[in-house]
C-alpha positions in Angstrom: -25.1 38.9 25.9 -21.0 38.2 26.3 -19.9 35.4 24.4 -16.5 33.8 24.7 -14.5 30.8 23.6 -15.3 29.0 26.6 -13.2 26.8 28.8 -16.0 24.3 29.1 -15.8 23.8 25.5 -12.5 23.2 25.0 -12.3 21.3 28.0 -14.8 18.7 26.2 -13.2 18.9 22.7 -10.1 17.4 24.7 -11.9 14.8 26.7 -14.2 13.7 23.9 -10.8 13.8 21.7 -9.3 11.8 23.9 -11.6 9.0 24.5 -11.6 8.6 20.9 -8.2 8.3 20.7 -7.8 5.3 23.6 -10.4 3.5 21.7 -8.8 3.6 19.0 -5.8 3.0 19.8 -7.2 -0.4 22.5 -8.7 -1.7 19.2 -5.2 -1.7 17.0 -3.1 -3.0 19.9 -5.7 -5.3 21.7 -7.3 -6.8 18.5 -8.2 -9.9 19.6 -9.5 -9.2 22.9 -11.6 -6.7 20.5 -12.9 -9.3 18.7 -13.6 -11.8 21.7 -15.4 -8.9 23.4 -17.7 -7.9 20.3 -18.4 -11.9 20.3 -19.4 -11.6 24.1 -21.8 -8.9 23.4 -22.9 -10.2 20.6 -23.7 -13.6 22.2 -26.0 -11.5 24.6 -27.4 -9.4 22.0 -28.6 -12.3 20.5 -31.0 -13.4 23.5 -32.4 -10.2 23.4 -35.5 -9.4 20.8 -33.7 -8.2 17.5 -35.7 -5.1 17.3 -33.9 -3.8 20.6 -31.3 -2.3 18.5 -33.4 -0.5 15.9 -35.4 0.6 19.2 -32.3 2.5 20.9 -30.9 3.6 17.8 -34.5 5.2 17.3 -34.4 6.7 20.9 -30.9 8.1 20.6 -31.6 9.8 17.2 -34.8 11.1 18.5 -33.4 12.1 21.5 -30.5 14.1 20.0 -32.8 15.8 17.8 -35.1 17.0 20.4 -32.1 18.6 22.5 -31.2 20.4 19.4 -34.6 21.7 18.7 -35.0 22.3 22.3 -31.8 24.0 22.5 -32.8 26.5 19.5 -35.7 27.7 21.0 -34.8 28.4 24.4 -32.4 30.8 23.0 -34.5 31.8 20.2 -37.1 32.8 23.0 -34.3 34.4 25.4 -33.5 36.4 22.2 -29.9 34.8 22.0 -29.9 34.5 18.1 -26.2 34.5 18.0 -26.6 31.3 20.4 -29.4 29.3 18.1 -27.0 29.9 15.0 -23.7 28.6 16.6 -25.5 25.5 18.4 -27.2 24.4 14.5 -23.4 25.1 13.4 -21.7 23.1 15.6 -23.8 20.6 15.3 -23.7 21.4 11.5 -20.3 21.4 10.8 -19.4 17.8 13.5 -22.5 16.1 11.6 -20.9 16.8 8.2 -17.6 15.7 8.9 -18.7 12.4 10.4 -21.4 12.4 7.7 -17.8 12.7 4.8 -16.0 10.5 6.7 -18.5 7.6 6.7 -19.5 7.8 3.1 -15.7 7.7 2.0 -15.6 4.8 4.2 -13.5 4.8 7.9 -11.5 2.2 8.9 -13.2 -1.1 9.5 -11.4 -2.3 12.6 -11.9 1.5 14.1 -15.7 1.1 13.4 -17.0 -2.6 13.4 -17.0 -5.7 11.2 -17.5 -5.8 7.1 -20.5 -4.6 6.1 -21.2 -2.0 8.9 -23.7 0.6 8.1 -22.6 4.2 7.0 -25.9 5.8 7.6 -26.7 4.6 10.8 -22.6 5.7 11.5 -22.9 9.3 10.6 -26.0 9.2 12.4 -24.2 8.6 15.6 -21.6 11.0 14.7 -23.9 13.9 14.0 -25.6 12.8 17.2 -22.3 13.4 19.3 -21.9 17.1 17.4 -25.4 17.7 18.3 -24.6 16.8 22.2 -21.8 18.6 22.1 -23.5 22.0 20.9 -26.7 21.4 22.9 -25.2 20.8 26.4 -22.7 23.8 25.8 -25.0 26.6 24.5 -27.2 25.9 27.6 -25.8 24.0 30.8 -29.6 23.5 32.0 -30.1 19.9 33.5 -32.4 19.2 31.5 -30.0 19.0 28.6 -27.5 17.2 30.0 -30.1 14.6 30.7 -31.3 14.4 27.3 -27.6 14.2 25.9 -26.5 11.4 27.9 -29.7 9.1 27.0 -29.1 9.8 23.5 -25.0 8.8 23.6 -26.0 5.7 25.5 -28.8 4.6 23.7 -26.7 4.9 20.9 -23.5 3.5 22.3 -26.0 0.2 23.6 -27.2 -0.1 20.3 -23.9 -1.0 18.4 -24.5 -4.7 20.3 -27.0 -5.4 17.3 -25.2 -3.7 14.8 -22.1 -4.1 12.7 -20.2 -1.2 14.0 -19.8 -2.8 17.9 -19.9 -0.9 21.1 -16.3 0.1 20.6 -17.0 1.5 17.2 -19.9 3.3 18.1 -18.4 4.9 21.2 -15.3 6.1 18.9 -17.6 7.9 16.7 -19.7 9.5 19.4 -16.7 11.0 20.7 -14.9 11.9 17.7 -18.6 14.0 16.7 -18.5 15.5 20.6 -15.0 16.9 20.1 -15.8 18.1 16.4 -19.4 19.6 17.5 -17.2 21.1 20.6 -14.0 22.3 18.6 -16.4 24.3 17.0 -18.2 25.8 19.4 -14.6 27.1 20.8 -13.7 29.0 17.5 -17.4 30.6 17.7 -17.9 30.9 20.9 -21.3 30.4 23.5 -23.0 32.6 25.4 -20.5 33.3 28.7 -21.8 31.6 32.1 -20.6 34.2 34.5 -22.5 35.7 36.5 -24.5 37.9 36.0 -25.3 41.8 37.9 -29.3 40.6 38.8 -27.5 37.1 39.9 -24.7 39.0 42.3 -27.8 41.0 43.7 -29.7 37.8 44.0 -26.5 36.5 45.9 -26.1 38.9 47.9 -29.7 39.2 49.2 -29.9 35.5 50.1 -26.9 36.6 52.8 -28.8 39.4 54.3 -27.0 42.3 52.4 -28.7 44.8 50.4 -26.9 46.2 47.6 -27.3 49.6 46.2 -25.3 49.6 42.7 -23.0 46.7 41.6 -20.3 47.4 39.4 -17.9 45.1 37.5 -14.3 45.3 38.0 -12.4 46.2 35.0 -9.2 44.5 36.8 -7.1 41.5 36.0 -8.5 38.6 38.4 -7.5 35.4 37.3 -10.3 32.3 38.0 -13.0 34.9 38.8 -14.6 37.8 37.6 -14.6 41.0 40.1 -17.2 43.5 41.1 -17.4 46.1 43.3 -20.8 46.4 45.6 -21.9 49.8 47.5 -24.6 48.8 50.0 -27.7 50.5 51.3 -25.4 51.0 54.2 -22.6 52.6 51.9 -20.1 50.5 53.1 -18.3 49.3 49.6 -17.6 45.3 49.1 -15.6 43.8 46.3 -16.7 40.7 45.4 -15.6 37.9 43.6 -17.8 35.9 41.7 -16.1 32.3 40.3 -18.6 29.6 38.0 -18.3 26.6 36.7 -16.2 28.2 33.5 -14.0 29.5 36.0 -13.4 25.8 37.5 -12.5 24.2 34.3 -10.2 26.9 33.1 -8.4 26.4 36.4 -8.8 22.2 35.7 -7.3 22.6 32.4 -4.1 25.5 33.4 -3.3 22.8 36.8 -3.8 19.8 33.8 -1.1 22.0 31.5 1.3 22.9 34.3 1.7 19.5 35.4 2.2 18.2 31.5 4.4 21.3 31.0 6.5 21.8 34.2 8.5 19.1 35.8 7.6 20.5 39.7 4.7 22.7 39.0 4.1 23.5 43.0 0.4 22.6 42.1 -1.6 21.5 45.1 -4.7 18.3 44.4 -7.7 20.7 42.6 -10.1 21.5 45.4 -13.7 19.2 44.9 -15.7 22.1 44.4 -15.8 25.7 43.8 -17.1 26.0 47.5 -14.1 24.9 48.7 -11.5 26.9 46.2 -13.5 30.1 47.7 -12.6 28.6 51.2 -8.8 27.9 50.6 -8.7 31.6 49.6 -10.6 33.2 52.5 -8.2 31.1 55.0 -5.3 32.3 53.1 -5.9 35.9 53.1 -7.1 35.6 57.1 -3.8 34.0 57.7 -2.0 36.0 56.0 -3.7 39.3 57.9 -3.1 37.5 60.7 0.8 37.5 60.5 0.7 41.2 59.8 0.6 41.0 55.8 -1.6 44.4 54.6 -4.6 42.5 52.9 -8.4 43.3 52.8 -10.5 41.2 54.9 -12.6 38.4 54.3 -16.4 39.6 54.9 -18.1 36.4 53.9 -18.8 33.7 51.0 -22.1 32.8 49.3 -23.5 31.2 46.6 -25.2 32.3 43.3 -27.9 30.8 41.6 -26.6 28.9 38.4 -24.5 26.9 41.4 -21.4 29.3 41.1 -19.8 30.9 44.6 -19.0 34.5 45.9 -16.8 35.5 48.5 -17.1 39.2 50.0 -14.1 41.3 50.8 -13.6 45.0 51.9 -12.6 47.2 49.1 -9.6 48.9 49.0 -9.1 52.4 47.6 -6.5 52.0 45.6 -4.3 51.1 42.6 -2.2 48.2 41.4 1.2 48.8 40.4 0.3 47.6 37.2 -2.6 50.1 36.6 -0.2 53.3 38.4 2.6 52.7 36.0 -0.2 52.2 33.0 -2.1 55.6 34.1 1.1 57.9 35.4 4.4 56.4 34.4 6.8 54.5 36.2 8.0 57.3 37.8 4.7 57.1 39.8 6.2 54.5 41.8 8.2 55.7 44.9 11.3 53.4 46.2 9.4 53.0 49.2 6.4 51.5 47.9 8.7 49.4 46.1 10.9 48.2 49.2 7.0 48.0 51.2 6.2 45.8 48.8 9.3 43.7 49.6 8.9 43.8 53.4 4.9 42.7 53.0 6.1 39.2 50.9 8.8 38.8 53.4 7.0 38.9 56.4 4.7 36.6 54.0 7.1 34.4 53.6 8.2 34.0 57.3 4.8 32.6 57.7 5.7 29.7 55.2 2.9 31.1 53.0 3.2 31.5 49.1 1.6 33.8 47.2 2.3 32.1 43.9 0.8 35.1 41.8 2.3 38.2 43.2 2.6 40.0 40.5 2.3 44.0 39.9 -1.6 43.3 39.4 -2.1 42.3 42.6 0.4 44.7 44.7 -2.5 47.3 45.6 -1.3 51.1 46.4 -4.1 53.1 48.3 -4.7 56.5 49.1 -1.9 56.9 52.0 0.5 55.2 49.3 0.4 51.9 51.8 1.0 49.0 50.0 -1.7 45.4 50.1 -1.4 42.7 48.8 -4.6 40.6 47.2 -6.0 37.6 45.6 -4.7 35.0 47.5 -6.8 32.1 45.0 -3.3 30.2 44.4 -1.9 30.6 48.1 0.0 27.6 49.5 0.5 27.4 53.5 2.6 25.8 54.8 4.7 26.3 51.2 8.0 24.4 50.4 11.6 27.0 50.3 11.2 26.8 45.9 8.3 27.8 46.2 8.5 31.1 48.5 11.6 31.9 45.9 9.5 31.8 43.1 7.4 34.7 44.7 10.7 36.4 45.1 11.5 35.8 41.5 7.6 36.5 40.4 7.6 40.2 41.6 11.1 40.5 40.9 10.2 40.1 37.4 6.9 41.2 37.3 8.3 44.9 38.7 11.2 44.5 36.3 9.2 44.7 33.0 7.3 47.9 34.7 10.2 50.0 35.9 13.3 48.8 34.0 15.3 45.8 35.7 17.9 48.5 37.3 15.4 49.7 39.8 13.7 46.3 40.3 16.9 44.5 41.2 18.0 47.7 43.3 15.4 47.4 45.6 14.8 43.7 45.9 18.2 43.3 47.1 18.0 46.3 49.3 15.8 45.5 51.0 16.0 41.5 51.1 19.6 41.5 50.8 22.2 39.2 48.9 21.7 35.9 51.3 18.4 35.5 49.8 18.7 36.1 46.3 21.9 34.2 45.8 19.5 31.2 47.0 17.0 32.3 44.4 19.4 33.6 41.3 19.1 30.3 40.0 15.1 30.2 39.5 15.5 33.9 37.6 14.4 32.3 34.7 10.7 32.5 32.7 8.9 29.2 33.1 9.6 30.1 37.2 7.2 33.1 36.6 3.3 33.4 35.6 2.5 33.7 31.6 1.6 37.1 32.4 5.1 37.9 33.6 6.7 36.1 30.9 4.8 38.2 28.0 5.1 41.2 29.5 9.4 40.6 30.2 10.6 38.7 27.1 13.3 36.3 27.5 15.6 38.8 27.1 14.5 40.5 29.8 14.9 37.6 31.8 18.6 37.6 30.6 19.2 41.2 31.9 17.3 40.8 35.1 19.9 37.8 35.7 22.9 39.4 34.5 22.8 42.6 36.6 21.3 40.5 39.8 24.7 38.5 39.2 26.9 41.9 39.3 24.9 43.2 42.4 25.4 40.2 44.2 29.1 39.4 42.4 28.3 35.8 42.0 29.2 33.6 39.7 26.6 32.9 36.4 24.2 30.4 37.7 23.6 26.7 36.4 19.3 27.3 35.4 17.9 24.1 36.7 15.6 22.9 33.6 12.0 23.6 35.0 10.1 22.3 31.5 9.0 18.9 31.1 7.8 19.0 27.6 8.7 21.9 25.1 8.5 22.3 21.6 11.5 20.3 20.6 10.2 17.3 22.6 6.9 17.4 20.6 8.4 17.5 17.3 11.0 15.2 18.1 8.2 12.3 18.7 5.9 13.7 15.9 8.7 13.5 13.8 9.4 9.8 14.9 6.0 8.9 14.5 5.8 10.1 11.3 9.2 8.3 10.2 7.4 4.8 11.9 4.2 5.3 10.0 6.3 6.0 6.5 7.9 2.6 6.9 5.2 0.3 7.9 3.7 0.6 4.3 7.0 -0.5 2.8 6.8 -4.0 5.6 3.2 -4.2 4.6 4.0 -4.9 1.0 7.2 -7.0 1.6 5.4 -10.4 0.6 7.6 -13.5 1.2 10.4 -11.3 3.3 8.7 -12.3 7.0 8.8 -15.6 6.0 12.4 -15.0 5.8 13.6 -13.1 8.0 12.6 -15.4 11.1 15.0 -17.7 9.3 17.7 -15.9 9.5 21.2 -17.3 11.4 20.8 -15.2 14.7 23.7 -15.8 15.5 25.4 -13.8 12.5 22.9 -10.8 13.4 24.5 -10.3 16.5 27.1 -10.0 14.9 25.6 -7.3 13.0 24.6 -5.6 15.9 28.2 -5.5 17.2 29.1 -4.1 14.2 26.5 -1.3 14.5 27.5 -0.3 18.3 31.3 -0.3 16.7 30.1 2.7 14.3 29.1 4.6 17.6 32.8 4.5 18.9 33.9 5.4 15.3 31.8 8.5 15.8 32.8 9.0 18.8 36.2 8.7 18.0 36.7 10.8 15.1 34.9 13.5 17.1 37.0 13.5 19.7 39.8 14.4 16.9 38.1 16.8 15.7 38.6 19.2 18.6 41.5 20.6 20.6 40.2 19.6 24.0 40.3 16.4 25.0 37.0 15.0 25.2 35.7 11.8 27.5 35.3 8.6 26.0 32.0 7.7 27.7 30.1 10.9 27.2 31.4 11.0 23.9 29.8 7.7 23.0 26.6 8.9 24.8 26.7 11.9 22.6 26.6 9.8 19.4 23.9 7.7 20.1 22.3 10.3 21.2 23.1 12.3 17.8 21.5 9.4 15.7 18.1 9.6 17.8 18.1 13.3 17.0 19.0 12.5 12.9 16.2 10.0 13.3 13.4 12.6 13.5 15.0 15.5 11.4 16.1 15.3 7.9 19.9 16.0 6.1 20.8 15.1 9.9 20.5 18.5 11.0 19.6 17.5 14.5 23.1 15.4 15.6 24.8 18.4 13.9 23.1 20.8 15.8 23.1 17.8 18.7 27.1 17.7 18.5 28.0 21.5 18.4 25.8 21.8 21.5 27.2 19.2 23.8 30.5 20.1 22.7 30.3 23.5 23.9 28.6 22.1 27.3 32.0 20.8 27.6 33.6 23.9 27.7 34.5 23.7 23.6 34.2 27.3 22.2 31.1 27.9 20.1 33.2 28.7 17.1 36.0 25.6 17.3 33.0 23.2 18.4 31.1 24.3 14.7 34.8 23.9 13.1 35.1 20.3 14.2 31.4 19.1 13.0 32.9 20.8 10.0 36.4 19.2 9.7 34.3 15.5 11.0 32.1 15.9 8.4 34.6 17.1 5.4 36.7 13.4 6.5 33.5 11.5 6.7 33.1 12.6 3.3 37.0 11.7 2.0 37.1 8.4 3.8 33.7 7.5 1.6 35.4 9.1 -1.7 38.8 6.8 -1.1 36.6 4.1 0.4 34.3 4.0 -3.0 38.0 4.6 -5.2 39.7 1.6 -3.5 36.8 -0.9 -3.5 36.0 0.0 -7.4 39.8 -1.1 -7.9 39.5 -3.7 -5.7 35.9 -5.3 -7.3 37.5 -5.4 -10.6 35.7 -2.1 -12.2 37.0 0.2 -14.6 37.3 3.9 -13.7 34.6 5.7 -12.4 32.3 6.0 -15.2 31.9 9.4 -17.6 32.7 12.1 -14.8 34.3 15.2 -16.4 35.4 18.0 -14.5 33.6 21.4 -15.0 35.2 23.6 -17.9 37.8 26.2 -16.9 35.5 29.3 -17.7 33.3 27.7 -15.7 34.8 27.7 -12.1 36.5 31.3 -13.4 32.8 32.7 -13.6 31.9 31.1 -10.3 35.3 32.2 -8.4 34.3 35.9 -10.0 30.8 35.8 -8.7 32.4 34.9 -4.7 34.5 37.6 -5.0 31.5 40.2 -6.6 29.5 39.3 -3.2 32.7 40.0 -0.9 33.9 42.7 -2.5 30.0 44.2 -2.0 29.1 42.9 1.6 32.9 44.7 2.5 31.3 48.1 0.8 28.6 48.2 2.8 28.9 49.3 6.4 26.8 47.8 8.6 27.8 44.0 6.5 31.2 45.1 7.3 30.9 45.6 11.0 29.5 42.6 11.0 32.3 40.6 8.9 34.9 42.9 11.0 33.9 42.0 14.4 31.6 38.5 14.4 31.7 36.6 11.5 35.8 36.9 10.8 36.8 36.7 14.7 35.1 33.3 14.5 36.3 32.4 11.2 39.7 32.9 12.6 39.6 30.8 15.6 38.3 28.0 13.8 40.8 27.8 11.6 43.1 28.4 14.9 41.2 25.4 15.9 41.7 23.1 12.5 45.6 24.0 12.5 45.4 22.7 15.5 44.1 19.8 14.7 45.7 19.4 12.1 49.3 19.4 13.6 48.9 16.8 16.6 49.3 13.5 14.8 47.4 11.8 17.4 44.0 13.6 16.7 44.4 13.2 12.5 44.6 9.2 13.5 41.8 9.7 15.8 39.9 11.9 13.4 40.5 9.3 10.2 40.6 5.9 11.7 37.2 6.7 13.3 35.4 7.7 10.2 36.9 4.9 8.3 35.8 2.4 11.5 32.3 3.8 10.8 32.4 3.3 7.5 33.9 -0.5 7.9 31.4 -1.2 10.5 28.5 0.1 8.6 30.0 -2.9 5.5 30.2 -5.5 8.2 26.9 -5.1 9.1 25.4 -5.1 6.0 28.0 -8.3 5.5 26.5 -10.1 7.9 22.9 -9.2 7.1 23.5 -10.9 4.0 24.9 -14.1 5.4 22.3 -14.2 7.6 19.4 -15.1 5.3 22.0 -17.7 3.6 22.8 -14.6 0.7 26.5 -15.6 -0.4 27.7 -12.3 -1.8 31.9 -11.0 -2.3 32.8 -8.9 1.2 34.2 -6.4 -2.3 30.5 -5.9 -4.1 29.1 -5.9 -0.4 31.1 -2.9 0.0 30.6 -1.5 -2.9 26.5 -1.6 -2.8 27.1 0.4 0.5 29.2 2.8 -0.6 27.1 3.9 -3.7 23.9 3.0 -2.2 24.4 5.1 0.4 25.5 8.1 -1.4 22.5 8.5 -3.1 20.0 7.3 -0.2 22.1 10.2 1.7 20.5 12.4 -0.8 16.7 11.5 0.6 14.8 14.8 2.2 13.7 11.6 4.8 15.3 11.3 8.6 17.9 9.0 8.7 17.3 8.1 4.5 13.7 6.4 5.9 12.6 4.5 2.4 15.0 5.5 0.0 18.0 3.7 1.9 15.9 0.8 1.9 15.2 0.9 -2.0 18.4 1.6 -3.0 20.1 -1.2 -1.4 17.3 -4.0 -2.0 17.6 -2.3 -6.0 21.8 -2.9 -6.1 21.9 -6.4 -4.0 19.2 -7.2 -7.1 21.4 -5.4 -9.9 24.0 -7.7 -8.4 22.8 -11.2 -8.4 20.8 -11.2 -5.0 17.5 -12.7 -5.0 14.3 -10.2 -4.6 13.6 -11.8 -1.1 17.0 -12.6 -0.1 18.1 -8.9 -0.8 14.8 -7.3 0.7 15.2 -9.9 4.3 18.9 -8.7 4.2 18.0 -4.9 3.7 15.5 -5.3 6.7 17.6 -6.8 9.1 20.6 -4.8 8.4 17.9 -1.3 9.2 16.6 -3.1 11.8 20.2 -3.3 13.9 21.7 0.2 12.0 18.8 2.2 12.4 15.8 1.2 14.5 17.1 -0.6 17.3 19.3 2.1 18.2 16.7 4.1 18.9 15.8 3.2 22.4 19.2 3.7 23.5 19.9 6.9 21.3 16.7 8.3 23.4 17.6 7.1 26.4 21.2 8.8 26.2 19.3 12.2 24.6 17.4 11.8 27.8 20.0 11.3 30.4 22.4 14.2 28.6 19.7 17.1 28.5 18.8 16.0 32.7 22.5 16.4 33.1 22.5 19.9 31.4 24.7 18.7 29.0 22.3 19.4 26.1 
């Protein structure tokens, strides 16, 4: 028996995951109307005998332990052992988990009201692992049946309990996904067909098989055989089940999450009709004079799944020629055939959308077919017959080297067509498949030499992705920064009744004051280059720099932020890196003077017991530099790579810096918009102060800032999250500010600095990376 980590199971982890989420997330944000509708159902409970909840919770427990029970003999009996143990271990493992989680006690407003009963909660939660296991080791009716009377009666029964309706369904679901995200790393028994359930098929059609065969080729959404009848003619068949249906659910569901324009047509209602869409495809596409087997017929197998019959070709795909005989198998002609069949295609408005080299077929007479039309679009739009082009293209690169691939693509199509489709020569154009088997550097070459055939310039790559890996962790990362300050507003007592008090008039001020430190930024970047740099984008570029510094720590994100959208400018890698560099270095000096002059100017003495390092000290440390040099030059690959990358660049950006450095107007640019930053950041704080009625010198206001920042800068946190915020409520207090009057003012002046800018910083991250200037 084949078992796999089926499609339907992690299609319900996900589901079940995600109804678990909504209701949680409807209780926290819809409290009340939480708590009016567990009144409601109470209210009706409470005309109903009291017993009635026992009764369903009775029935549902019952119910799920019957499936189970069920479940392990029927496969006990069909000899499936492998099946019996992983359905007791899902159900196992979900059971325990909800089991731990109850005893150490879940949230109350997730589950229900005080007092709410942990037994009769991991009950329900073991009861959803159980329902998960039971309808996924077997899809037999009958234990769907029994699953959903046992998830509503327990659901129902939360109307007489203390955990609600709500909290109930919430811990069904979160056992359902449990039970199913284990039954995906363990696997259940495959539902495929089988070879007696293809001969059944077949029979019911009138067609009498005489062997059956499975297809070892790559078929995606089906699984291929090939049929000799008693007549001998031979058949390949594809057989597609209910598996097959929700893999294809769940790669349309990714694509459309993943790409901005997938090309994706509405899922077809049934599998009857997928089968359908195909068989009209391929006809259609026979019928323009594309070389593709014929459609024979469709059926239906018995565990509800679908077959379509098509005449089998003698032959091999590109992919399997190249695997079995080389590349060198492959002829120019069959190549430039190849070509000719998608163009002709093509002038039919139809899209392949998966012509890859596993499904270009060469036969006997080395004449070329094309097959598996499952994803074909009629009546396709112009991007998406180029990315066929740029799919075989591709595909045919990665199996005979991208000289020979571009060579006879443009050949054969000629330049007019691929200097329309250069553009799309990029990986997320092209299958997983394609992508995997290329690299992204192959993508790079495939580009770069298409560009020299066709002497064109090097394309702008329209961005294809909608969500990619910095996306996620940019709102992970956020999320997490949220969640690690709501503790600290939780425990701030007094504050909120303080802070509503506050002069609102003086904290718009403040927020002027914060907007002025993003054309400081912008400012002192813009002397930090060379090139002249635009006021507006510049400004966008800095917000958008503090939404990145929100979610990574040490600001690494606007660094890494800046030197990108610099160089989208047309600022050399190298000089762009040199003026973060040179910004940050007179960041850094305007906050040394800054905290010299206001020490002078508050009245302190010096600048408390600082000695310089000893003299043999820095000699050891200027000897060890020079060791590492003198090494890294002795050894010859470091010193090709000293010779001819890392000193070429070192060079220009001091180029770069002298530049800088000799055009007056850039040093006042570069130094009067780090100190406006710095001023802007003390008026804010200023008038957070004055806000909440805190009367404290403009000198020591400076002064808490200046210090207090230095060491919150010092926090692994994005954007100092916490430690800004105790360091400056801890010096306002060493400095005569009341506990709640320095808290209140510490709040506000984070709320305008640091978390109100974020809607706009994302906004602008947002409109720079759709202009392609990120």
């Amino acid at each position: 028996m084949l078992y796999r980590r089926s499609p339907r199971s992690l299609g319900l982890a996900l589901a079940a995951a995600a109804v678990a989420g909504s209701v949680v997330g409807l209780i926290h944000l819809l409290n009340q109307t939480d708590r009016g509708l567990r009144e409601d159902v109470r209210e009706v409970a409470d005309r109903l005998p009291d017993s009635a909840g026992p009764v369903l919770d009775a029935l549902a427990m019952t119910a799920a332990a019957v499936l189970l029970l069920a479940v392990v003999a029927d496969q006990l009996l069909r000899r499936r052992v492998r099946a019996a143990v992983n359905a007791v271990l899902g159900a196992a493992v979900g059971a325990a988990a909800i089991g731990g989680a109850a005893a150490a006690g879940l949230d109350e407003r997730w589950v229900g009201e005080p007092g709410w009963d942990q037994a009769v909660t991991a009950a329900a939660g073991a009861a959803g692992a159980v329902v998960a296991a039971g309808v996924l080791v077997t899809g037999a009716r009958w234990a769907r049946t029994t699953a959903l009377v046992s998830l509503v009666a327990f659901a129902l029964g939360g109307a007489w309990g203390a955990e609600s309706v709500g909290g109930r369904t919430w811990v069904l679901a979160a056992g359902v996904a449990l039970g199913a995200a284990v039954l995906v790393l363990v696997g259940t028994p495959s539902q495929a067909a089988t070879e007696a359930e293809v001969e059944e098929g077949l029979q019911a059609i009138g067609m009498v098989p005489r062997s059956i065969e499975a297809h070892p080729g790559d078929a995606r959404g089906s699984v291929p055989w090939f049929v000799e009848l008693e007549s001998g003619t031979r058949l390949f068949v594809k057989t597609a089940s209910a598996e097959e249906r929700i893999a294809d659910l769940l790669f349309r569901l990714w694509r459309r999450i993943r790409l901005k324009e997938s090309g994706d047509p509405r899922p077809h209602a049934s599998l009857q009709q997928a089968a359908e869409h195909e068989s009209f495809a391929a006809t259609r596409a026979a019928a323009v004079g594309v070389r593709t087997p014929r459609v024979l017929g469709l059926g239906t197998l018995p565990d509800g799944g679908v077959f379509s019959l098509h005449e089998a070709i003698d032959g091999r795909s590109l992919q399997d020629l190249v695997r079995d005989e080389g590349p060198e198998a492959v002829e120019e002609s069959t190549l430039r055939e190849a070509w000719s069949m998608l163009a002709t295609l093509h002038r039919a408005r139809i899209a392949h959308r998966d012509v890859r080299a596993a499904n270009v077929v060469v036969d006997e007479e080395s004449a070329v077919w094309l097959v598996d039309f499952a994803f074909a679009e009629l009546a396709a739009s112009e991007e998406l017959r180029q990315r066929d082009l740029v799919e075989l293209l591709c595909s045919t690169a990665a199996l005979l080297g991208p000289e020979r691939a571009v060579d006879a693509a443009v050949t054969t199509l000629g330049e007019a067509t691929w200097l329309e489709a250069l553009p799309l020569v990029q990986p997320l154009a092209t299958t997983s498949a394609t992508r995997t088997a290329l690299g992204r550097e192959g993508f790079a070459e495939v580009r770069r030499l298409l560009t020299d055939r066709l002497q064109a310039a090097e394309p702008e790559l329209p961005r294809l992705g909608r969500l990619d890996l910095r996306t996620l962790l940019s709102v992970l990362a956020l999320g997490v920064a949220t969640w690690t300050l709501l503790p600290q507003l939780a425990r701030s007592g007094d504050v909120w009744e303080q802070v509503p008090e506050a002069d609102l008039l003086l904290l718009l001020g403040a927020v002027g004051f914060s907007l002025l430190t993003y054309v400081g930024a912008a400012t002192s970047l813009k002397g930090s280059v060379p090139r002249d740099l635009p006021l507006g984008r510049t400004v966008l570029s800095q917000l958008a720099s503090s939404f990145a510094n929100r979610v990574t720590p040490a600001k690494v994100g606007g660094i890494a932020l800046n030197v990108r959208w610099m160089v989208k400018e047309g600022v050399e890698a190298p000089v762009a890196a040199a003026g973060v560099s040179v910004n940050a270095v007179v960041g850094f000096v305007i906050h040394v003077l800054g905290t010299v002059f206001v020490v002078l100017w508050a009245g302190q003495a010096g600048l408390g017991d600082l000695d310089a390092p000893p003299g043999r000290t820095i000699g050891v440390g200027v000897a060890l530099v020079a060791g590492v040099l003198v090494v890294t030059y002795l050894i010859p690959p470091l010193r090709r790579t000293l010779r001819h990358r890392v000193w070429p660049r070192t060079r220009q950006s001091f180029t770069s810096v002298a530049e800088v450095a000799t055009d007056r107007r850039r040093v006042v640019l570069l130094f009067g918009g780090s100190a406006l930053v710095t001023v802007s950041y003390i008026g804010a704080l200023a008038l957070s102060l004055a806000a909440v009625d805190a009367s404290v010198p403009i000198a020591t206001v400076a002064l808490v800032y200046l210090a207090g920042s230095a060491v919150a800068s010092a926090a692994p946190t994005p954007g100092g999250l916490g430690a800004t915020e105790a360091t400056f409520a801890a010096a306002l207090s060493a400095v005569g500010v009341g506990d709640v009057d320095a808290v209140a003012a510490v709040l506000l002046y984070r709320l305008v600095t640091f978390w109100l800018p974020i809607l706009p910083g994302w906004l602008s991250y947002t409109a720079l990376r759709r202009a392609d200037r990120l």
